[in-house]
N, C-alpha and C positions, 0 to 999 in steps of 0.2 A: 325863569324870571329875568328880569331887564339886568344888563350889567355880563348875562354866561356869555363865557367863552365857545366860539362855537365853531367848529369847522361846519363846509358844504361839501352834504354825501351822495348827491345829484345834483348836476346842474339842468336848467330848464330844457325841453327841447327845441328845438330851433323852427318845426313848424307842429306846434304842439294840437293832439287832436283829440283831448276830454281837457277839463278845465284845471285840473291840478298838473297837468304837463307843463305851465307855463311860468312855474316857481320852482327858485331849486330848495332841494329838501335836506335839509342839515340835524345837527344830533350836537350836545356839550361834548366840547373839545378836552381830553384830558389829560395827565401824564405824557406827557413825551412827544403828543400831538397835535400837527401843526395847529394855527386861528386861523380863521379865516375874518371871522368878525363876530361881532358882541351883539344881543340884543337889545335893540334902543331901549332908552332908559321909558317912555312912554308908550310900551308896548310889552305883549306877552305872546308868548313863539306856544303852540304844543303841538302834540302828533292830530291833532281835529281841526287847529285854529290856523292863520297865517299869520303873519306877523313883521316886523320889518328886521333887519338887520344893517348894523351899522359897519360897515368894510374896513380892515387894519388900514387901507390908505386913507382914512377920514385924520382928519388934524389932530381933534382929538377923540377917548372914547368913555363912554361911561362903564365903570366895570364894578363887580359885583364882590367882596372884599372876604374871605377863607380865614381873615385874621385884620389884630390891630396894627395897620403899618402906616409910613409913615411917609411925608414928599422925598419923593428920588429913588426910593424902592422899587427897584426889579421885578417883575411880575410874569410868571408864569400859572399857566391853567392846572390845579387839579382835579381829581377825577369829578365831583360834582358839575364842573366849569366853573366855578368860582372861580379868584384870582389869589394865587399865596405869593409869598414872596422868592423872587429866584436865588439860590447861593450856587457856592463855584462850581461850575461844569455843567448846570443849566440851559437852558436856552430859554431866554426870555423874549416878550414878546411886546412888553410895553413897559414905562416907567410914571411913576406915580405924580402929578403936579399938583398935589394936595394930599393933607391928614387922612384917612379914612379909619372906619370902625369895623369892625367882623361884622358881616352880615348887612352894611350896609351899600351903596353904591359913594364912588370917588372917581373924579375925573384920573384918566390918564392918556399920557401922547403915547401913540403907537411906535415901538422902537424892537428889530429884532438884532437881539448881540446874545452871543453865549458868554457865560458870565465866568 
């Protein structure tokens, strides 16, 4: 869904020769592991579909919300790739610049601090 967290678990080939060689193919980011990027909030990623992704160096991102938190909230991936909130000894990967709800999507600036 728009907003996971998502590492890239292939990247494209560089002289790709069927037509899914020319995307890289990613999997929900979870627990302990790196982002790579979120998918766009106007878009849906699956193992059949394409879809786009938004990269941790974009200004900011849409992210998909594990719980009710709150602006300034630390954010890391769990295992579904939703976004929970980070506490001490974490590694977080962005920070909240708005309210969000469980389950729904909230903007955040991409920011990697262990917390």
């Amino acid at each position: 869904p728009p907003g996971t967290a998502c590492k890239i678990t292939k990247l494209p080939q560089l002289s790709p020769k069927v037509f899914t060689e020319q995307y890289s193919q990613v999997s929900a980011a979870g627990v302990g592991e790196d982002v790579h990027g979120v998918v766009k909030a106007e878009t849906s990623l699956s193992d059949t579909s394409a879809g786009r992704l938004v990269l941790m160096n974009a200004g900011f991102i849409p992210v998909l919300l594990n719980a009710n938190l709150k602006k300034g909230d630390y954010l890391k991936p769990v295992a579904s790739g939703k976004w929970d909130k980070a506490m001490a000894g974490d590694q977080s990967f962005a920070k909240l610049v708005e309210d969000g709800l469980k389950d729904g999507l909230a903007w955040a600036r991409p920011i990697e601090v262990k917390i």
